[in-house]
N, C-alpha and C positions, 0 to 999 in steps of 0.2 A: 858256163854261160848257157841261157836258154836260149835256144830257138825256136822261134813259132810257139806253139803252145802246148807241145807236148815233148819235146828234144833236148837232152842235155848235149853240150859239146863239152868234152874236155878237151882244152885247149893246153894242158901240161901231158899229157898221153900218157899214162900210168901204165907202168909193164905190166906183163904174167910173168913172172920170173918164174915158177917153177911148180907142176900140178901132181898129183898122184892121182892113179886110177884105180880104182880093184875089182872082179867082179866074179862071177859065178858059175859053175859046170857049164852052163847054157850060152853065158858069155864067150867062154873057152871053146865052144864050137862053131862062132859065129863068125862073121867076115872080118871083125876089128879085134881078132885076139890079138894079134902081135903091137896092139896099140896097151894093153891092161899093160903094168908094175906087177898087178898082184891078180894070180887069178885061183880061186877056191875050189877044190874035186866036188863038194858038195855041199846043199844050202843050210846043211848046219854049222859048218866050219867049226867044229869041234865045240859049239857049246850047248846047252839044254833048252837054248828056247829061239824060234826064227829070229826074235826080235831084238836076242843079243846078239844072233849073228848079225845082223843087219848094222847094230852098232861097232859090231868089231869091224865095218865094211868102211865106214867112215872114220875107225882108230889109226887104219891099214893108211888110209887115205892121208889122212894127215901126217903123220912120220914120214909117208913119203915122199911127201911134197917138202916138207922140213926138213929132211937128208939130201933130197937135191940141193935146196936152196944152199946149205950148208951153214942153217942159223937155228935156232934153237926158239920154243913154242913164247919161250920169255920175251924175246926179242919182238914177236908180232901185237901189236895193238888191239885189234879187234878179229876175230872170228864169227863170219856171218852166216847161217846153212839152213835147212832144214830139210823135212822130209813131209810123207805123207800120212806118218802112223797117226794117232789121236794124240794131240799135245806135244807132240814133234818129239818123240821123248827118246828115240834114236840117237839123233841130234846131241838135244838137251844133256845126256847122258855120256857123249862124247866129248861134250866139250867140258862138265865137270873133270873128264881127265885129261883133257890136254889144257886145262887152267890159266886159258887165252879168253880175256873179255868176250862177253858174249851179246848177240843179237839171235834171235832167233825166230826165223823168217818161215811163212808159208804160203805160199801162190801156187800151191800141188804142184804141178809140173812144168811151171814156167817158172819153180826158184832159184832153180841156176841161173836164168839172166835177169832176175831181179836183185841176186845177192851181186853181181858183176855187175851191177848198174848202181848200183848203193855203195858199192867199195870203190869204185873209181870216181865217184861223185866225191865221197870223204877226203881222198886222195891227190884228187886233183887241186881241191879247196887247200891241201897240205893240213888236214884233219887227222894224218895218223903217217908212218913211216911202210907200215905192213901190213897189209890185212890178207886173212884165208877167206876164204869165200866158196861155198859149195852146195851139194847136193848127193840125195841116195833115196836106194828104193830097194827093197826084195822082195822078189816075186809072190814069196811063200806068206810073209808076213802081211803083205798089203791084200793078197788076193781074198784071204778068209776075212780082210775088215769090210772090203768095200763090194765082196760079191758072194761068195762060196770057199772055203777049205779046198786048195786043189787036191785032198784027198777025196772029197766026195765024187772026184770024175765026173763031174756035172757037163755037158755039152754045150759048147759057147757058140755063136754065131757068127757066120765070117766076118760079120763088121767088129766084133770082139780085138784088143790089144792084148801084147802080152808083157809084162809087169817086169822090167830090166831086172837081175839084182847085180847091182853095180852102187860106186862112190865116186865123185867127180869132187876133187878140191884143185883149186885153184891158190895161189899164194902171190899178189901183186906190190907193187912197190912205189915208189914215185919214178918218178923217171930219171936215169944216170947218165942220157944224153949219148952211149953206147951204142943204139939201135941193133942191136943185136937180137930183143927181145920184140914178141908181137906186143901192140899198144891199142888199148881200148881210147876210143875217138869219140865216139857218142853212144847216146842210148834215145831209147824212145818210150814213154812209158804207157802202158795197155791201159784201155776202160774197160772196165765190166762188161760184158756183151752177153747179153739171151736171148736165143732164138725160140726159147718155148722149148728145147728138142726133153724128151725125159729119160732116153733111154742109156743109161751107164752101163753097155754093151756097143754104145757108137759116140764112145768120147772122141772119135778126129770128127766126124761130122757136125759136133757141138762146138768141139774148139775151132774149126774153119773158119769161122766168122769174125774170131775175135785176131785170128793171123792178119788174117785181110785189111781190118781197122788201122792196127799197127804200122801193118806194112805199107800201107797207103797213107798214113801218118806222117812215117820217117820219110817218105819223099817229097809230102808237101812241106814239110818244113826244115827239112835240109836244102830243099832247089836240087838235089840230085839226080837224073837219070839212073832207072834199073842196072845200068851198061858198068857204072862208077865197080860194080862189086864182079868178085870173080864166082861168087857163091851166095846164094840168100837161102838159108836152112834152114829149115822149121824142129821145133819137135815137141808132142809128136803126134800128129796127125797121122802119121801111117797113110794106108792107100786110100780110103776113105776121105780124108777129111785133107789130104794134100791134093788133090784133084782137085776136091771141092774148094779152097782157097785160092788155087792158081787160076781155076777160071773166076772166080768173084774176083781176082785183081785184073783179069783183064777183061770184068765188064768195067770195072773201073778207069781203065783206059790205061794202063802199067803193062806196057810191052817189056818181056823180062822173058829172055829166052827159058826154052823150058827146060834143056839141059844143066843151065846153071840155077835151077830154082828144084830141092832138094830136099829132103826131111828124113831127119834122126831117126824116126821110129820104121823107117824102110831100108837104113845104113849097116844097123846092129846085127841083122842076125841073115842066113843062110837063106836061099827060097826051100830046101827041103826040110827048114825046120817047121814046124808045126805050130806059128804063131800068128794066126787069122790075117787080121790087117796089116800087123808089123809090130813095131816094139813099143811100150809106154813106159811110164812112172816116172818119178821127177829124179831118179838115177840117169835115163836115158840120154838127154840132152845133153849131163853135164860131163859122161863118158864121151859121148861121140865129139861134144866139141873139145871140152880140155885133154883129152886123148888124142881120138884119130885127125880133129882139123889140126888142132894144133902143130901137130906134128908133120902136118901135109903142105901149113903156112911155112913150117922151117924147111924143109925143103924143099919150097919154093912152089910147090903146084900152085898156090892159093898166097894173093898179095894183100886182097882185102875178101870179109866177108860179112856178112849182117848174118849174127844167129839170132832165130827168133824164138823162143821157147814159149809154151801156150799151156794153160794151165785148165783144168777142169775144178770149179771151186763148191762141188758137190760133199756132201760126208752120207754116212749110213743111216742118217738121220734124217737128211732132207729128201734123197730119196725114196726112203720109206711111206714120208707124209707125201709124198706125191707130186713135190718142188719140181719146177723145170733145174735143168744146171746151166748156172752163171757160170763164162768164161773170160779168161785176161791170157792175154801175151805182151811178152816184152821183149824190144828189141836190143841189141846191144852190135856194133858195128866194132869188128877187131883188125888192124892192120897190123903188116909184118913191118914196113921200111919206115924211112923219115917223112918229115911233112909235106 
């Protein structure tokens, strides 16, 4: 059902039944290792190019969400993901082997709550039985497309992110009436937002803007107070560009404590690691929620929350020519209990 003019409600609440995470040396030092399935000694993971390690990040991903679930790749209707490489071909390339119908989606860093806003949409309508739905990113491979070789040692700027390498899949179901599992409730779907900003060294200050749109969105046309959620989570804005959204929502008049308003790209990793503003890439989000919230809703810390993932819709291309970077977020609102 639509509400207002930008909000799905699913009013059948479509599970998560069952996600895999995997991720990388850097993950494994950070504050959500005990949340990975799988975590990698190093960003080759035993193959010859970043960029099949990167696909083996979301092979890893998928099995293991398909071994929890305890059903098989045949079984799932549709598979929806993507990434940030050129042509999503990480993705693309994974899902030739897991030979689960395909979509394949790119909203940079906001794909994971755009693939969970399109699978619960399908779902709720009873357009499919199962669908995967996810997200990834590696460090190694994204950073030489869209800045420098982090072999160059180039010098980045504290407003600089740093590039997840992780795999977030998600595997949901219709709903078995069990409540057992977390249930996607609504989504909110982002517009393009530009502020002009150019510089692809302050992607949370660029994507700020288009949090704010969102999030001020899902509560005008839900009628709900900030108060309804235990958590509202960006990602990833990092320190930069999470500041900058919390206060653009309360010039907008959205009193939203500030302890429970939070972001992905500040969750992932350690303060003595060495990653400027905090974490990015369109792996980030979909670790932090289908890993560490999800895990935090099962045991209870977190009843509801609104993850908002925010995308930076720049390439190496439009930079170059001198483009501002268009941004989109989308919100996706997940409880643990009954209605």
């Amino acid at each position: 059902m639509l509400k207002g003019s930008r909000t799905w409600i699913f009013e059948n609440r479509p599970e998560i039944l069952a996600t895999g995470i995997t991720g990388g040396p850097f993950e494994s030092a950070g504050h959500l290792s005990s949340d990975f399935d799988i975590l990698h000694d190093d960003l080759w993971m035993e193959e010859q190019t970043y960029e099949k390690a990167h696909r083996l990040l979301i092979d890893k991903a998928i099995e293991t969400a398909l071994k929890k679930a305890g059903i098989s790749g045949n079984e799932v209707q549709f598979f929806m993901a993507g990434d940030l490489i050129n042509q999503i071909t990480p993705t693309s390339f994974a899902a030739r082997k897991a030979g689960i119908p395909y979509f394949g989606l790119f909203g940079a860093c906001s794909t994971s709550m755009e693939g969970l806003a399109l699978a619960a949409f399908i779902l709720n309508y009873e357009g499919a039985e199962y669908i995967l739905t996810g997200a990834s990113s590696h460090n190694a491979a994204v950073e030489k497309q869209f800045r420098y070789p982090t072999e160059y040692g180039g010098q980045k700027p504290p407003t600089a992110q740093w590039t997840a390498t992780g795999a977030g899949m998600a595997l949901l179901q219709k709903n078995k009436g069990q409540g057992k599992q977390p249930v996607v409730t609504s989504a909110t779907i982002g517009k393009v937002i530009d502020m002009g900003l150019t510089d692809p060294f302050n992607m949370g200050g660029a994507m700020a803007p288009a949090a704010a749109d969102t999030i001020s969105a899902h509560f005008a046309d839900t009628g709900r107070d900030p108060s309804y959620y235990d958590l509202i989570v960006t990602g990833d804005l990092a320190k930069i560009g999470s500041s900058t959204a919390y206060e653009l929502l309360t010039n907008k008049g959205l009193n939203i404590e500030q302890n429970k308003f939070r972001d992905c790209g500040m969750m992932l990793y350690k303060d003595d690691q060495p990653v400027q503003a905090g974490a990015s890439g369109a792996g980030c989000s979909a670790i932090v929620v289908y890993g560490h919230l999800l895990n935090e809703m099962k045991k209870g810390t977190y009843k509801r929350i609104l993850a908002v993932a925010t995308g930076a819709l720049l390439s190496p291309l439009t930079f170059q020519q001198g483009d501002s970077i268009p941004c989109i977020a989308h919100a996706v609102s997940i409880e643990m209990d009954g209605r």
